[in-house]
C-alpha positions as CSV (number, residue, x, y, z in Angstrom):
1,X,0.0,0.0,0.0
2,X,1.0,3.4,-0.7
3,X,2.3,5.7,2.2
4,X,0.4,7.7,3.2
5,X,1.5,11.7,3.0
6,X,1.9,14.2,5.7
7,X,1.8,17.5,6.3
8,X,4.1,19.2,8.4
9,X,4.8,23.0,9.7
10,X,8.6,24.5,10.5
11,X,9.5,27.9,12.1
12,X,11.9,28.7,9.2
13,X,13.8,27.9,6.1
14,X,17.0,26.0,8.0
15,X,14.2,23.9,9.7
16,X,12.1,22.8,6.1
17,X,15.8,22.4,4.6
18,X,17.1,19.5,7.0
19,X,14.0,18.1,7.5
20,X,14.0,17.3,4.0
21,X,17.5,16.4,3.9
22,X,17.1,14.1,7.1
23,X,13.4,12.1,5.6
24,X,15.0,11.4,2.1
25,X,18.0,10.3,4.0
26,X,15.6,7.6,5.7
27,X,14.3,6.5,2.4
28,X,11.1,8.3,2.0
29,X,10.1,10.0,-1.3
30,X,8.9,13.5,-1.5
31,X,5.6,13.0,-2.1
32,X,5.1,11.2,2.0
33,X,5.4,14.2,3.3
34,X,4.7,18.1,2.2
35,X,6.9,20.7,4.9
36,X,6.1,24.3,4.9
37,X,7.4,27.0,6.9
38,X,5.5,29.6,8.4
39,X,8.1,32.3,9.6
40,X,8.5,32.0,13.1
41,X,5.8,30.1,15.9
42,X,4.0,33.1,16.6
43,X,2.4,32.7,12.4
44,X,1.2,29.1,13.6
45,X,-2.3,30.8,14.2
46,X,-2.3,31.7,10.3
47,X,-1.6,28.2,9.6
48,X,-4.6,26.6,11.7
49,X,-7.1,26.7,8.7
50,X,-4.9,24.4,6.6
51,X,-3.9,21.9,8.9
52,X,-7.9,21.6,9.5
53,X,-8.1,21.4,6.0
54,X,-5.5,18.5,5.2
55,X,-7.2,16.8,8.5
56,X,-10.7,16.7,6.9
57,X,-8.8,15.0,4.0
58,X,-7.5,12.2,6.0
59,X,-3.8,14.0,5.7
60,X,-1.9,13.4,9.0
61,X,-0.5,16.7,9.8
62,X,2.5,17.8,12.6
63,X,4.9,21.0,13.5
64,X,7.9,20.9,14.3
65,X,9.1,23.8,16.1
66,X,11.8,25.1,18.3
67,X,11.5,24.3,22.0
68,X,13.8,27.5,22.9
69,X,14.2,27.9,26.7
70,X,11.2,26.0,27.9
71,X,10.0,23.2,26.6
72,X,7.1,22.6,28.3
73,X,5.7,26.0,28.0
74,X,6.5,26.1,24.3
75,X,4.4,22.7,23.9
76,X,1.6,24.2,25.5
77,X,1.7,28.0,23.9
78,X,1.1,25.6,20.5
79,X,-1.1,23.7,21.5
80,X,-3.3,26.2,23.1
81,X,-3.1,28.0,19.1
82,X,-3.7,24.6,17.6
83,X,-6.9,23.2,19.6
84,X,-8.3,27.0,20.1
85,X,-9.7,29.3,17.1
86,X,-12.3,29.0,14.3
87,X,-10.2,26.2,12.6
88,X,-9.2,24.0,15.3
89,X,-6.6,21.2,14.4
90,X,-5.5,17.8,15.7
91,X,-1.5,18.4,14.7
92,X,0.8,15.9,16.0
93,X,3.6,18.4,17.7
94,X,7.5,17.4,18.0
95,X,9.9,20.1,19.7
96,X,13.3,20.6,18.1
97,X,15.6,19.3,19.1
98,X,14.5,16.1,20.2
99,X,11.2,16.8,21.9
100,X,12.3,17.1,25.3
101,X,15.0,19.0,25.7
102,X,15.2,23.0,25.4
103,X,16.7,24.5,22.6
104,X,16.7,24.7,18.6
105,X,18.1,23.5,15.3
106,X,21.7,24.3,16.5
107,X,21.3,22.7,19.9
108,X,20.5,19.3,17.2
109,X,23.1,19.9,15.0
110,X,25.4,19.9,17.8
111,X,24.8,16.0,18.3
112,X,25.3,15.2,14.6
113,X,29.0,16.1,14.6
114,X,30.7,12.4,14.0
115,X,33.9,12.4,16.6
116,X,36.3,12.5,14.2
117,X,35.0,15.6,13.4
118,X,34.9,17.4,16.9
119,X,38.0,18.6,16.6
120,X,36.6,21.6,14.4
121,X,34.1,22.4,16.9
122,X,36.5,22.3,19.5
123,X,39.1,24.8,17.3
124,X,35.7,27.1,16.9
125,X,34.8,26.9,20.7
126,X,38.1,28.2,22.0
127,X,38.2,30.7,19.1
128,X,35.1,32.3,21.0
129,X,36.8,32.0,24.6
130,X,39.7,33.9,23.1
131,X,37.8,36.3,21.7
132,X,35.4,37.3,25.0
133,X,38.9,37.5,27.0
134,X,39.8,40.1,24.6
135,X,41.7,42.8,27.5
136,X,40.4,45.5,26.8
137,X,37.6,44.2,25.3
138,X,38.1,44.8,20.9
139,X,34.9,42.9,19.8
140,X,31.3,44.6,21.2
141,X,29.2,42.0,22.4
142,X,26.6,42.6,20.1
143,X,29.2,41.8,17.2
144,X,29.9,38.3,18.4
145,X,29.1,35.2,16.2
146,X,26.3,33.3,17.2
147,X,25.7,29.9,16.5
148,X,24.3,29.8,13.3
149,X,27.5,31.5,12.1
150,X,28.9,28.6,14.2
151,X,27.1,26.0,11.9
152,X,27.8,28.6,8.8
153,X,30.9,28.1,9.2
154,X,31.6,24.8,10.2
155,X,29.7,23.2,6.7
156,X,31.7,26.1,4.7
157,X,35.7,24.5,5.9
158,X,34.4,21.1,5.1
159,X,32.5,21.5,1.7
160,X,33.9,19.0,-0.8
161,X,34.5,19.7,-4.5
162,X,31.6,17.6,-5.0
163,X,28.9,19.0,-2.8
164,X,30.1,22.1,-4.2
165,X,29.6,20.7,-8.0
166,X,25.9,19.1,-6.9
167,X,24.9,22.7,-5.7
168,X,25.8,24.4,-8.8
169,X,24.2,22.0,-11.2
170,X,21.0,21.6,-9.0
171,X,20.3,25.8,-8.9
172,X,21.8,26.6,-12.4
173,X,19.9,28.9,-14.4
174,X,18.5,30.8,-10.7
175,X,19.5,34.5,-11.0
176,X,20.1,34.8,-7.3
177,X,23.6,32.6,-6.5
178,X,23.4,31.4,-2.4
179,X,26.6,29.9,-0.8
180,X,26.2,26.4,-0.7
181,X,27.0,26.4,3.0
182,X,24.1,28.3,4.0
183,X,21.2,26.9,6.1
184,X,18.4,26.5,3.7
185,X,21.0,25.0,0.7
186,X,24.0,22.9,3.0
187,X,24.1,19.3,2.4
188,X,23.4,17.2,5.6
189,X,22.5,13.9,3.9
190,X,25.5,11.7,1.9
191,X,28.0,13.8,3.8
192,X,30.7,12.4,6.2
193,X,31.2,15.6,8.3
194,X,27.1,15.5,9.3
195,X,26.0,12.4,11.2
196,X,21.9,11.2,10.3
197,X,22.3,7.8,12.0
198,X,22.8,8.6,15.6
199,X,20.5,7.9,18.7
200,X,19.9,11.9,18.9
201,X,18.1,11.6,16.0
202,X,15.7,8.0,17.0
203,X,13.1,10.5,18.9
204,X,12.8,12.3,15.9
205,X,12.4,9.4,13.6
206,X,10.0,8.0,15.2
207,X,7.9,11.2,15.0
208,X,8.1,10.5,11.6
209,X,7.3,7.2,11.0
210,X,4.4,7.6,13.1
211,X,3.3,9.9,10.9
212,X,3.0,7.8,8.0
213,X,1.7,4.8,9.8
């Protein structure tokens, strides 16, 4: 029988990008699931309408959202906007980055740096710890890199040729060129440097597969 498709809701672009890199890297096809972001949580309530509207046509529908400093009261700020309003939904929610802890797509790409790849974390982290000991201090606060620079950066030293080639032939033509290291274009998926297999991840799958079952 055919899988069933699902429709699923993201904060942002980063978020839409890796969840579509990390489903085809379990082996499911495009058409099992349909991810759209809606621009940060606090849009969810523009969304509600459509998620009712894929439920009344038997479409399994989810978000998948950031679970920032609390995760408890982010669970129940979205699902107060889900079950209230004219168009209330029955949306499966999962909290990034793997449904208990606090935090966002950062804190989960954190846990899929393989070991022999830690090193350039490591080289990054003390980077900033030199940088905030600055005496007197050269760098305003403001100015210092956060972790999606972090992330930015980390995918950008260990780009290969081929990733590089891949990107190029899948947007040629587009007017606007974007750095294949960025968050809604870097490769997670049939890279060595990004790791989709570990136990970090199972919560997450198993979001996933539940949907489609």
């Amino acid at each position: 029988m055919e899988k069933r498709k699902a429709y699923i809701l993201v904060e942002g672009i980063a978020d839409k990008h890796f969840l579509e890199e990390y489903i085809l890297h379990l082996g499911y096809e495009d058409k099992d699931f349909e991810i759209n972001a809606v621009n940060g949580w606090c849009n969810l309530k523009n969304f509600t309408p459509k998620l009712r509207q894929e439920e009344d046509n038997g479409i399994r529908t989810a978000i998948i959202f950031d679970a920032d400093p609390n995760p408890d009261e982010r669970r129940n700020e979205l699902q107060n906007i889900l079950r209230g309003g004219r168009s209330p939904s029955s949306a499966s929610v999962f909290l990034i980055p793997n449904d208990s802890d606090a935090g966002c797509l950062e804190d989960l790409l954190e846990h899929l740096v393989p070991s022999e790849y830690q090193a350039v974390i490591t080289c990054w982290d003390e980077f900033m710890v030199g940088i905030k000991r600055l005496s007197p201090e050269l760098v305003p606060h403001d100015n210092l890199p956060g972790s999606k620079t972090k992330f930015y950066s980390y995918a950008s030293l260990l780009l290969q040729d081929d990733d590089k080639k891949k990107h190029e032939e899948k947007h040629k033509g587009k007017d606007k060129k974007v750095n294949p290291a960025s968050e809604g274009y870097r490769p997670y998926k049939d890279v060595k440097y990004w790791n989709l297999d570990g136990a970090y991840l199972d919560p997450l799958k198993k979001f996933l597969e539940d949907l489609q079952n």
